[in-house]
C-alpha positions in Angstrom: -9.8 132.3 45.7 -6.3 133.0 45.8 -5.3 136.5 46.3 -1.4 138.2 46.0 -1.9 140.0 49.5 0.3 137.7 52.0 -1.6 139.6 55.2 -4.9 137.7 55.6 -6.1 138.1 59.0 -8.7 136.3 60.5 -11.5 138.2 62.6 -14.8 139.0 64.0 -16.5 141.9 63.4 -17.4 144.3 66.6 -19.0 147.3 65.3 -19.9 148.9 62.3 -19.8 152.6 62.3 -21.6 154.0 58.8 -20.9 157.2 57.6 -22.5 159.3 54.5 -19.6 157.3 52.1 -17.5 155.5 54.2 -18.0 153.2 57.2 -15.3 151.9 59.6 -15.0 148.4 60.9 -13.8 147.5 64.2 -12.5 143.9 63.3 -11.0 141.6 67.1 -8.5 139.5 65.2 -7.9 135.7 66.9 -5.4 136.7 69.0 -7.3 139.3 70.2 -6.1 142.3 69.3 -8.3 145.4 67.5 -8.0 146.7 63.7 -10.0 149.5 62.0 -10.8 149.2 58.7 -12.1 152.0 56.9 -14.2 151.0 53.9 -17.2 152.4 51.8 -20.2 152.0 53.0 -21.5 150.3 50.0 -18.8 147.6 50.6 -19.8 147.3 54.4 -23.4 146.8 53.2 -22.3 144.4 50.2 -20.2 142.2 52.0 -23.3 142.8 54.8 -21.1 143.7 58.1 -22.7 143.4 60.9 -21.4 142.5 64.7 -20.3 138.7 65.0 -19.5 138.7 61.1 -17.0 136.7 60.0 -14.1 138.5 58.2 -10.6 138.1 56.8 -8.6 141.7 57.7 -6.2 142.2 54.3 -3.3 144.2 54.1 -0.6 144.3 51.5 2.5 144.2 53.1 3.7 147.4 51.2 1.1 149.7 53.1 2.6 148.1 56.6 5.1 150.5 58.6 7.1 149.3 61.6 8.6 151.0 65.0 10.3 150.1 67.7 7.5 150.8 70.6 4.3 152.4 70.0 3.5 155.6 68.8 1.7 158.5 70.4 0.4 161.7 68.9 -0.2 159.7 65.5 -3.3 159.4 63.6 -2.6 155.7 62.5 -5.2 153.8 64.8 -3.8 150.5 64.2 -0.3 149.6 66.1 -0.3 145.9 66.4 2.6 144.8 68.8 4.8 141.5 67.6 8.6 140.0 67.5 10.4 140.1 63.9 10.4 136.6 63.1 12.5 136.5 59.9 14.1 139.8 57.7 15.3 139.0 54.2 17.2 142.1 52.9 17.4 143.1 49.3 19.6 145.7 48.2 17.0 148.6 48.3 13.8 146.7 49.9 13.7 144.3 52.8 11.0 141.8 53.8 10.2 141.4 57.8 7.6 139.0 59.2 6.4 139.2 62.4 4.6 137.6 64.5 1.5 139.5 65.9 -0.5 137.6 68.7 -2.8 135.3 66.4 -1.3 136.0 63.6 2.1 136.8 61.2 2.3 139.6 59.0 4.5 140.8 56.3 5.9 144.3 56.1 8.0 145.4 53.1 10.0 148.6 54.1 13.4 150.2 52.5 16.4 148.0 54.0 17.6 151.7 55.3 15.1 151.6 57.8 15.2 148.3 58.4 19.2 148.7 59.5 18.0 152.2 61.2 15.8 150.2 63.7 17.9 148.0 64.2 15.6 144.9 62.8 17.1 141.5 63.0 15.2 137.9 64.7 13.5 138.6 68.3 13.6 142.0 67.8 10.1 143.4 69.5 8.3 146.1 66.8 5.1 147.7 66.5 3.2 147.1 63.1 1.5 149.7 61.8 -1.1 150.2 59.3 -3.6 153.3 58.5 -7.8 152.3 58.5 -7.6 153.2 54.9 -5.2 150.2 54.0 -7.1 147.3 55.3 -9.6 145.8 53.4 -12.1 142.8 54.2 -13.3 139.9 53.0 -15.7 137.7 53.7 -16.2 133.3 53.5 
């Protein structure tokens, strides 16, 4: 199946945390790092999550933000360290990819912030993306 989202990420599953509704999903992408995803728990039980489950992490690259170090006193749980690898700006939008370890992923921010931090190729920047905005999917 071919999807529009550009941010596949590969992972394992870790834990499964149900709630009432919702469930989150601690995901250890291949290069090691750890996303939350926050999903119903129908979908957790559907796509039948369980520790050691294989799963693709997806994230449209609209709902990525990016900083220049990590950030404290934030609620966003997922702050994935990488290096801008390429930065197409537009006149109002600008594409970055960077790399994470493991992976590349694609954020789409105004090209005002991108030229208020500074973003060219090699810069080091902190992906960010809420629990909310990842979704999984299974082989």
């Amino acid at each position: 199946m071919s999807l529009s989202i550009r941010n596949q990420l590969p992972g394992t599953v870790t834990a499964v945390t149900p709630g009432e509704a919702m469930a989150t999903v601690r995901v250890r992408l291949a290069g090691g790092q750890d996303l939350t995803a926050a999903i119903t728990r129908d979908a957790a039980e559907d796509l039948s999550l369980t520790a050691g489950s294989a799963v693709r992490a997806l994230v449209k690259s609209t709902e990525v933000s990016l900083a220049t170090a990590r950030v404290q006193g934030l609620s966003i749980r997922n702050q994935l360290p990488g290096t801008v690898t390429a930065l197409t700006p537009g006149d109002a939008m600008a594409s970055v990819r960077v790399a994470v370890e493991g992976a590349e992923l694609t954020a789409a921010i105004t090209r005002e912030a991108a030229d208020d931090l500074g973003l060219a190729v090699g810069v080091p920047v902190v992906a960010l993306v809420k629990s909310t905005e990842v979704s999984l999917g299974t082989a």
